[in-house]
N, C-alpha and C positions, 0 to 999 in steps of 0.2 A: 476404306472405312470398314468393311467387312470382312477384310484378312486383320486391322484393328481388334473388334470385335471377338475374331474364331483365336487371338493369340494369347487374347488378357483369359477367354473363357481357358484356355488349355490351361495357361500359369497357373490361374484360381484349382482347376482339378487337378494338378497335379504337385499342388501345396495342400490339399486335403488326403488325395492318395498316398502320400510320402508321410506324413504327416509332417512335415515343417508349416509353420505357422506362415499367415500370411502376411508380407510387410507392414510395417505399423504404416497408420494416417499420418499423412505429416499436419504438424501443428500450424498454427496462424502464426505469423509471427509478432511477439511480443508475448504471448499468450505464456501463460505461469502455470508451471511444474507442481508437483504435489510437494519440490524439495522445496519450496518457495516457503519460508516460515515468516506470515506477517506479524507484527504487534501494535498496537496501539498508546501512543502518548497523548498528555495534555496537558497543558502550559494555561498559568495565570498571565497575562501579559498586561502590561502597564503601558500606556499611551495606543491606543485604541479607542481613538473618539469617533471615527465613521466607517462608512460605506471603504474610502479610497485606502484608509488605513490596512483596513481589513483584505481590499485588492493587491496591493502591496506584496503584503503575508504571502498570500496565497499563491502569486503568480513567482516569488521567490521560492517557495517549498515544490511546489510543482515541477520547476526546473531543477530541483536536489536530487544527484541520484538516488533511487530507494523508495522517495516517496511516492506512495497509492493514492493517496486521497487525504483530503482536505478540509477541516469545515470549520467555519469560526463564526462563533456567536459575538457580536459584535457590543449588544447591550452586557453580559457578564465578563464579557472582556478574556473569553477563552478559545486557545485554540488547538484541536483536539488533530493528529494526523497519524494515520493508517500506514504502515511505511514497512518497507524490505530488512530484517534485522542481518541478512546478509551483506546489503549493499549500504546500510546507516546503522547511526544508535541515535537515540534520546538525545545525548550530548551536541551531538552533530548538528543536530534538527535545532535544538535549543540557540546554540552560536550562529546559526541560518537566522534566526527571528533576532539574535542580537545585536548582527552585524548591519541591520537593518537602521537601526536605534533605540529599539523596544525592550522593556526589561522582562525576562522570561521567567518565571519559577514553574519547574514541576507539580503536577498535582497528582499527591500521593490517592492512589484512588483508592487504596486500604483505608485510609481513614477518613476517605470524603463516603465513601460508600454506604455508608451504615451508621445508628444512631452512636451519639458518642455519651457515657454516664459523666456527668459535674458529681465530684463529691464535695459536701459542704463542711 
């Protein structure tokens, strides 16, 4: 333990004497890179009458490659997912919740976002 100890201490001082840097930490696995660019979609979805419907969804998206996260509002009948734009798209995700039986539309969030002017 103590020739342990006196070998990591030498490596550490003499990766500062040198000046080379010392090894990176290694990461957790699974854990996400800063190249990791997520985005977020949202789906109006038709036939979404409960609790199980809503299980369904989720535990199908879940196993999709790409996707991060999950969440569906059951009562407006949306469901919004968090997802890998490397490893998915929109599309992908949308035919995930179709192949189900449910009918998907995108929700444009440009124009859900903000008030809209009626002219008369």
């Amino acid at each position: 333990m103590n020739l342990f100890v006196l070998s990591l201490c030498f490596t550490l001082s003499a990766c500062s004497v040198t000046g080379h840097a010392a090894p990176p930490a290694p990461q957790a696995v699974g854990a996400q890179t800063a190249e990791t660019t997520t985005a977020r979609a949202r789906y109006k979805v038709k036939g979404i009458a409960c609790g199980a419907c809503a299980a369904r969804i989720r535990d199908a998206l879940q196993r999709h490659e790409g996707v991060l996260r999950v969440d569906i509002d059951v009562e407006q009948k949306i469901v919004a997912v968090e997802f890998d734009r490397a490893k998915t798209t929109p599309d992908r995700i949308r035919a995930e919740i179709e192949r189900l039986g449910f009918e998907a539309k995108p929700i444009d969030e440009a124009r859900t976002g903000g008030s809209r002017r009626i002219d008369t």
